[in-house]
C-alpha positions in Angstrom: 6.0 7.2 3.6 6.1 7.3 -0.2 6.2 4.9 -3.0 8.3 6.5 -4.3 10.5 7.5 -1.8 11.6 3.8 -0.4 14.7 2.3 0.3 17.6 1.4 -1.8 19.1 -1.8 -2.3 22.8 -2.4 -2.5 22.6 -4.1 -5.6 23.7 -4.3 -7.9 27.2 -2.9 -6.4 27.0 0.0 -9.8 29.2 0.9 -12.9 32.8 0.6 -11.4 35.0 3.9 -11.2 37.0 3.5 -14.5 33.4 3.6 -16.5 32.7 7.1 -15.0 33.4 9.4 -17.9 34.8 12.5 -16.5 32.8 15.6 -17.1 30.9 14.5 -19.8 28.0 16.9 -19.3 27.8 20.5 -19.1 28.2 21.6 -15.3 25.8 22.4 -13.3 24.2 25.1 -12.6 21.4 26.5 -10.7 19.1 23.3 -9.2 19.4 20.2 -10.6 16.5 17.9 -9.9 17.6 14.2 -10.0 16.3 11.5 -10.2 17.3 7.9 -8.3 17.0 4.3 -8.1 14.1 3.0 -6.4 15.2 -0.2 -5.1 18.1 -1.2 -7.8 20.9 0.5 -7.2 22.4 0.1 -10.9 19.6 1.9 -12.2 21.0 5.7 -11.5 22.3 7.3 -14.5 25.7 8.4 -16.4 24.7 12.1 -16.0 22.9 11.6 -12.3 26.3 10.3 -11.4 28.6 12.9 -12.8 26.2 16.0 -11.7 26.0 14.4 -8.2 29.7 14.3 -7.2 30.1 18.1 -9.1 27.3 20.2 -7.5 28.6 22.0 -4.0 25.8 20.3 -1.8 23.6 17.6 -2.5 20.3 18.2 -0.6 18.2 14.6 0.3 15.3 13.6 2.5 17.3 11.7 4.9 21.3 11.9 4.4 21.6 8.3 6.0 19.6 7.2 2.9 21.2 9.1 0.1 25.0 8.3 2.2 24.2 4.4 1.1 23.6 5.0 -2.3 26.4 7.3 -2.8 28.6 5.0 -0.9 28.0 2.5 -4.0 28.6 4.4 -6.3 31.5 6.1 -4.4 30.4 9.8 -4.8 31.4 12.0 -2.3 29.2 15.1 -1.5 27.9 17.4 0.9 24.6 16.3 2.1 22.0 19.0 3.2 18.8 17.6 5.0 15.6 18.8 3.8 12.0 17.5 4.9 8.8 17.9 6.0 10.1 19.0 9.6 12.4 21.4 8.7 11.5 22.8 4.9 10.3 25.8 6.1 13.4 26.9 7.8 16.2 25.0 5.7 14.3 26.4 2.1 15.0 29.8 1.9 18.8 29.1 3.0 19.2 26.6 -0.2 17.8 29.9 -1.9 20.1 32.0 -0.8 23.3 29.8 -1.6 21.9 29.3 -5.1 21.6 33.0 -6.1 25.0 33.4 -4.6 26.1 30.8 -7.2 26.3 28.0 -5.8 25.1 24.6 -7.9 22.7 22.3 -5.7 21.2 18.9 -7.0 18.0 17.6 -5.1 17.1 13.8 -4.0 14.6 12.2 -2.8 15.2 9.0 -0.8 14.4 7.0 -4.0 13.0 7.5 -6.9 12.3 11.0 -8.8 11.9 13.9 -6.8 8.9 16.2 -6.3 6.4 13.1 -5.9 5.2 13.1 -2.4 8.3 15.0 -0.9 8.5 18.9 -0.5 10.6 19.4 -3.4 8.2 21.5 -5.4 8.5 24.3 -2.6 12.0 24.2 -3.5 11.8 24.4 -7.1 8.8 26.7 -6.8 11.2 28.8 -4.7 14.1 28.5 -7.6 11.9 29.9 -10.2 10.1 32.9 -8.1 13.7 33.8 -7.3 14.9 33.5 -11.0 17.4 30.5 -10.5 18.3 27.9 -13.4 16.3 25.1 -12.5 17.3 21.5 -14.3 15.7 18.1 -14.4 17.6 14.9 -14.7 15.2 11.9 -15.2 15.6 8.9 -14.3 13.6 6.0 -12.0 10.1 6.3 -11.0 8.0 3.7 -9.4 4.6 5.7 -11.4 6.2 4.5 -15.0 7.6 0.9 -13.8 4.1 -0.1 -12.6 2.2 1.2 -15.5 4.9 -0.4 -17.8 4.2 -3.1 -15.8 1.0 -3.6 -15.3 -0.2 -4.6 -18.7 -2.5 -1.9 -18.9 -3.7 1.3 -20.9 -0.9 4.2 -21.3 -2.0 6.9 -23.3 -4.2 8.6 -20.9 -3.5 8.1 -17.0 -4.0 9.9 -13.3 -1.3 9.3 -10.3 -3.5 9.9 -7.3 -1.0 9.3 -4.4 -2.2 8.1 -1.2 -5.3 7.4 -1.0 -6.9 8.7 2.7 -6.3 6.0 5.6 -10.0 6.1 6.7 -12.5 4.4 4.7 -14.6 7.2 4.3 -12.6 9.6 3.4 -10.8 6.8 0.9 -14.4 6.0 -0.5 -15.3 9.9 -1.3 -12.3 10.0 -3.1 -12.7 7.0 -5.3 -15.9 8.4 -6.4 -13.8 11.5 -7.7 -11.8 9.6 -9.6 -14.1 7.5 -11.0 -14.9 9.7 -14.1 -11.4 10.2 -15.6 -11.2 8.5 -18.6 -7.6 6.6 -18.0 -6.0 4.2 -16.0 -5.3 5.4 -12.3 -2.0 5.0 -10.5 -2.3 4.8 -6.5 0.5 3.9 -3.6 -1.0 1.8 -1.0 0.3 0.7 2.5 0.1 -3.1 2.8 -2.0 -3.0 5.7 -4.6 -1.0 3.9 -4.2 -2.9 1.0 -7.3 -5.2 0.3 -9.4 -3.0 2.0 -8.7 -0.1 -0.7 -9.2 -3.0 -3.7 -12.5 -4.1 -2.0 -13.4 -0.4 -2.4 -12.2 0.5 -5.5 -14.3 -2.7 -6.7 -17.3 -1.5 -5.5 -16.5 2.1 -6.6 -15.5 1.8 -9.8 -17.0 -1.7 -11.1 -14.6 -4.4 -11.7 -12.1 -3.1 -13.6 -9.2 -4.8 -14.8 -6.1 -3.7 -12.6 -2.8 -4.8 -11.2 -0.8 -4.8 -7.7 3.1 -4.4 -8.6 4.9 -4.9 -5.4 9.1 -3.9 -4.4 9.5 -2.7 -7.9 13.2 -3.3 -9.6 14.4 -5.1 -5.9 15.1 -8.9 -5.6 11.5 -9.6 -4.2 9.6 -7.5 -7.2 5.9 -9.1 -7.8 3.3 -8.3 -10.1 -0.5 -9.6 -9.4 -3.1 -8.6 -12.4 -7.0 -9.3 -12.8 -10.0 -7.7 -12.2 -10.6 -5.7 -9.2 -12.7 -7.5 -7.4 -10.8 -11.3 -7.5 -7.4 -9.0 -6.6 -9.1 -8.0 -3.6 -10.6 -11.3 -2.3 -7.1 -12.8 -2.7 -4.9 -10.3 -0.6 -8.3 -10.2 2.0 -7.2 -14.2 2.7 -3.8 -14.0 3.0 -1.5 -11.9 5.4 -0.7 -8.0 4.5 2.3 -7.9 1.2 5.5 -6.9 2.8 7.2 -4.2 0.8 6.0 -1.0 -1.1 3.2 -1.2 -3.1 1.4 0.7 -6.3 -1.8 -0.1 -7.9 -2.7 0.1 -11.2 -6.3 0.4 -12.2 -7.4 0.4 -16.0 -9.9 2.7 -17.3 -13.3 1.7 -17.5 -14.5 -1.1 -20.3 -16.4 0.2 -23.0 -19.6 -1.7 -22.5 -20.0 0.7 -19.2 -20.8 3.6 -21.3 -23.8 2.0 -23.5 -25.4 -0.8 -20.4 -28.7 0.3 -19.8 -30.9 -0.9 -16.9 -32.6 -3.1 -18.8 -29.5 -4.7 -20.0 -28.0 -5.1 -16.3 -31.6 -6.4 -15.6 -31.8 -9.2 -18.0 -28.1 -10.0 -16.9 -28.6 -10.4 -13.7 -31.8 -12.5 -14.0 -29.5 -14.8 -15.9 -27.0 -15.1 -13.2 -28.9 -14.9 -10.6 -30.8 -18.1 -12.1 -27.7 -20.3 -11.0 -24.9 -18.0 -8.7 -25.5 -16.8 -5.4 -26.6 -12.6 -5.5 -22.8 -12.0 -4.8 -21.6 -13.8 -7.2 -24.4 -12.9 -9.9 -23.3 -9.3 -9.1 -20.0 -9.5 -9.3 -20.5 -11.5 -12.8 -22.3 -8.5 -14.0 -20.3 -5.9 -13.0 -17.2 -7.7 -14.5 -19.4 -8.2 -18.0 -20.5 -4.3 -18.3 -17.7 -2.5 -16.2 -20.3 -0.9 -14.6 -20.0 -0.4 -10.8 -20.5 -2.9 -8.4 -22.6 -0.9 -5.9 -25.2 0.1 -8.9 -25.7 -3.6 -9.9 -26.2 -4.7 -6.8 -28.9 -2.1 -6.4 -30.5 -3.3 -9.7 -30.0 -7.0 -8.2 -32.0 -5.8 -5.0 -34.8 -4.0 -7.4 -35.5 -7.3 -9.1 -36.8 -9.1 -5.7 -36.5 -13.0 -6.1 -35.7 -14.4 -9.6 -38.0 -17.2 -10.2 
């Protein structure tokens, strides 16, 4: 399951027929890459809409997905299943058709194609054999969370899925850990406050937000810092919906904390918060991680 690739919702119903300009844009040729909504069904575009009822076959992740959308916006196309279970097999067909001359547009459930679906195979494919190959952007749930979010844009890393087991999760927050930009993740909402606990720990208690069922009816955005974010989904039942994390980059004042400056912190917390809490203060003050403070908190011993 993808982010990027959920469901789409039936509303709003889309532009009506009469608003559909009638070739418009150059046909098709080649592959053509498009993009769709990922939960509002009003936010496909004019030229997404007139390239997808023009190309000969429209190829999709799961037809019974894509026939709901088109069924909105009353396109009527050939649909072509390709996936996981049967890329292998179905790819070099799609190749063949396309040299022949055929014009083929490629969906993914929702959202922009290529991001955790086996479309790259396909475009990969396209270009070894010398086909046209042609992007039509659109909807992504990557750009709605970081416009959302509230955080840093000029520099930033999608990471996907993190790994289901926590150690395997853990060893790859520590990777990530030195890029110098905000970090985009998809979560599962069982995993959910376990992965903010860790990325609190791993990272230090970075400013961050939780965007949840982006453009649908039930679209939520939670922001703070790491480490409150997780506490509050930890005491309350697992988000329902599709979920993206947005992590800012590191504060400044991690770079240039010394020892001796998360030392005399601590010994100031410490003098009136429990060791969690002094620890988590820290870590929030400096960006540093939480893991190292608490290992300069341990150092100390008892703070008169």
């Amino acid at each position: 399951m993808a982010v990027e690739n959920g469901a789409t919702s039936g509303e709003p119903s889309g532009a009506p027929e009469a608003s559909k300009p009638a070739r418009a844009y150059p046909a098709p040729a080649g592959l053509s890459v498009v993009a769709t909504p990922i939960g509002n069904a009003g936010d496909i575009t004019l030229r997404a809409l007139d390239t997808l009822g023009r190309v000969a076959a429209v190829v999709c992740e799961d037809t019974r997905v894509t026939s709901k959308l088109f069924a909105i916006h009353a396109i009527r196309a050939t649909l072509i299943a390709y996936h996981d279970h049967n890329a292998e097999r179905v790819r070099p067909q799609l190749v063949a058709r396309l040299k022949a001359g055929e014009a083929l547009a490629l969906v993914s459930d929702a959202g922009t194609p290529l991001v955790s679906d086996p479309g790259y195979k396909l475009v990969g494919a396209c270009l070894d054999a010398g086909i046209s190959v042609t992007a039509l952007p659109g909807p992504s749930a990557i750009l709605a969370a970081l416009v959302l979010a509230g955080l840093p844009t000029d520099r930033f890393f999608f990471a996907g899925f993190l790994p289901p087991k926590q150690g395997a999760r853990r060893a790859e927050i520590e990777r990530l850990a030195p890029i110098p930009g905000s970090l985009v993740i998809y979560e599962s909402p069982q995993r959910l406050a376990a992965c903010l606990a860790d990325l609190a720990e791993l990272l230090g208690d970075r400013p961050a937000a939780v965007t949840r069922e982006l453009t649908k009816r039930f679209e939520e955005v939670r922001r703070g810092r790491l480490a409150a974010l997780a506490r509050a989904y930890a005491d309350a039942e697992p988000p329902k919906g599709e979920i993206v994390i947005v992590v800012g980059p590191s504060d400044n004042a991690a770079a240039v904390a010394s020892d001796a400056d998360i030392d005399a912190l601590l010994r100031k917390a410490l003098a009136g918060a429990s060791l969690r809490d002094a620890v988590d203060a820290v870590a929030a003050a400096t960006g540093v991680k939480r893991r190292a403070v608490y290992q300069r908190a341990l150092a100390l011993g008892p703070v008169p």
